[in-house]
N, C-alpha and C positions, 0 to 999 in steps of 0.2 A: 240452259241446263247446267247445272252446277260440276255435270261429269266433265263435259267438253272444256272448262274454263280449269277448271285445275289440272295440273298436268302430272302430280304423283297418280290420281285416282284417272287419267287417263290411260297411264301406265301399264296400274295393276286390273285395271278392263281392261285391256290389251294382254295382259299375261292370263287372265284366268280365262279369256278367250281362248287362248293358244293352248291351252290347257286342257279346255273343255274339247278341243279339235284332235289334242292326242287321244284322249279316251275315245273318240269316234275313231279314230285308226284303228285301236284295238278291237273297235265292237265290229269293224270291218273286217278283218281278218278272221273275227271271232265267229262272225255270220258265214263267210267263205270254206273256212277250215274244214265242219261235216260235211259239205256239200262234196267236198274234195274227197275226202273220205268213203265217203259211200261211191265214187268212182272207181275207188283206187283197190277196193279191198270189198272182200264179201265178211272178212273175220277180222275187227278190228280190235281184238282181243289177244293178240300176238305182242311179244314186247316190243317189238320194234315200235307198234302204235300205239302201244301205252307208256312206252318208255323214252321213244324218240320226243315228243315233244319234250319233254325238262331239256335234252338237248338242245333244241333246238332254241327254247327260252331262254339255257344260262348263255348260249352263242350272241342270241341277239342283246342278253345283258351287258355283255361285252363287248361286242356294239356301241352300243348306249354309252359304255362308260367313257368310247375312245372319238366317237365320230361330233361333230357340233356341228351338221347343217341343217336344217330345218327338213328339207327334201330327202334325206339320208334319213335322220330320227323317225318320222312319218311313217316311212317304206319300214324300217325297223320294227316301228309299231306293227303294223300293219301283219307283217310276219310273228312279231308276238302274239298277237289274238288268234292268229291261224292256232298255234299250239296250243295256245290256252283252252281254245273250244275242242280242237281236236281229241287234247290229253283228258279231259273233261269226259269227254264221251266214251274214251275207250278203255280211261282207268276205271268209272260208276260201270259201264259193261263187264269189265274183269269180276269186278267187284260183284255183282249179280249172279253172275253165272259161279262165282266160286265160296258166295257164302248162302247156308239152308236156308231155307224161307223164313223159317221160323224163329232165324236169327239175326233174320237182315234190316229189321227197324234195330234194333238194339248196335248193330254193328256201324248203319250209317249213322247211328246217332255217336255214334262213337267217334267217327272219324271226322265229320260234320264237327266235332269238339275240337279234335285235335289239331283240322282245319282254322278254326275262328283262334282258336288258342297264339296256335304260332304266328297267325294274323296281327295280333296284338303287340305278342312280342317283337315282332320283326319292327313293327312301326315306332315302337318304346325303342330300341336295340339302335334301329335305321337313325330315327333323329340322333340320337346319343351320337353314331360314327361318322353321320355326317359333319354334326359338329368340331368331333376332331381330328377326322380324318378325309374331309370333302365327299362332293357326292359321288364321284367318278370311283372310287376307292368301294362303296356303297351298293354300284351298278358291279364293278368285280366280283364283292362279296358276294353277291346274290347267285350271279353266272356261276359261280363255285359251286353255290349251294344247291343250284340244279342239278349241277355235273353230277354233283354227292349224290343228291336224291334217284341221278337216274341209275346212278352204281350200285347204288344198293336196292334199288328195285332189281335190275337187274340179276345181280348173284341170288335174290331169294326166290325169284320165278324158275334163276336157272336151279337151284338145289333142288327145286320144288320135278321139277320132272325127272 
């Protein structure tokens, strides 16, 4: 087999394996997170649980950007997907319960935009500061950019009562 004899393309099968094993970390965490969830709380429409994960995300970003073991990263992951499915479930719930029916296709389609939107840019954005600013600089940005998002979630739930 032509993989096993060249040793770049054994490489990058060996990276995009590794690869393929972070994203199972996340889907691990990601599968654990509601389960935890619905233990933990009867109303997970409170900020702490729709706001705590970004916390938690930009923490393990930071993380990320500081720790290089394989076994650290993994476990990192593993805690990102927790948030990710968690913040998932309990910010689309906020979101349910506090937009009219009558305007809640129109509103997830909106945010479902703004969602894929930033998605884009970040990935335009990401490559560009990697470039000149490495990835660990990348993994900060981000962890930032949670903290932000969860700051300002917060003040407008708190104005809001």
């Amino acid at each position: 087999m032509e993989l096993a004899r060249h040793r770049l393309l054994r490489a990058l099968a060996a990276t995009q394996f590794l690869v393929a094993l972070s994203a199972g970390a996340i889907g691990a965490g990601a599968a654990i997170g509601p389960l935890i969830l619905t233990k933990i709380t009867d109303n997970p429409r409170r900020p702490g649980f729709v706001l705590g994960p970004f916390v938690l995300r930009g923490l393990v970003d930071a993380v990320l950007a500081t720790i290089t073991g394989l076994v650290s990263a993994m476990s990192a992951l593993v805690v990102y997907g927790l948030g990710t499915s968690t913040g998932a479930v309990t910010f689309n719930s906020l979101l349910q319960a506090e937009i009219p029916e009558k305007l809640r296709v129109r509103i997830f389609a909106t945010f479902d935009m703004l969602w894929q939107s930033g998605r884009l840019i970040s990935l335009l954005l990401g490559g560009i500061a990697t470039d000149l600013f490495g990835i660990r600089a990348v993994f900060y940005l981000g962890g930032a950019l949670l903290l932000a998002a969860a700051w300002t979630g917060w003040r407008g739930l708190k104005t809001q009562t």
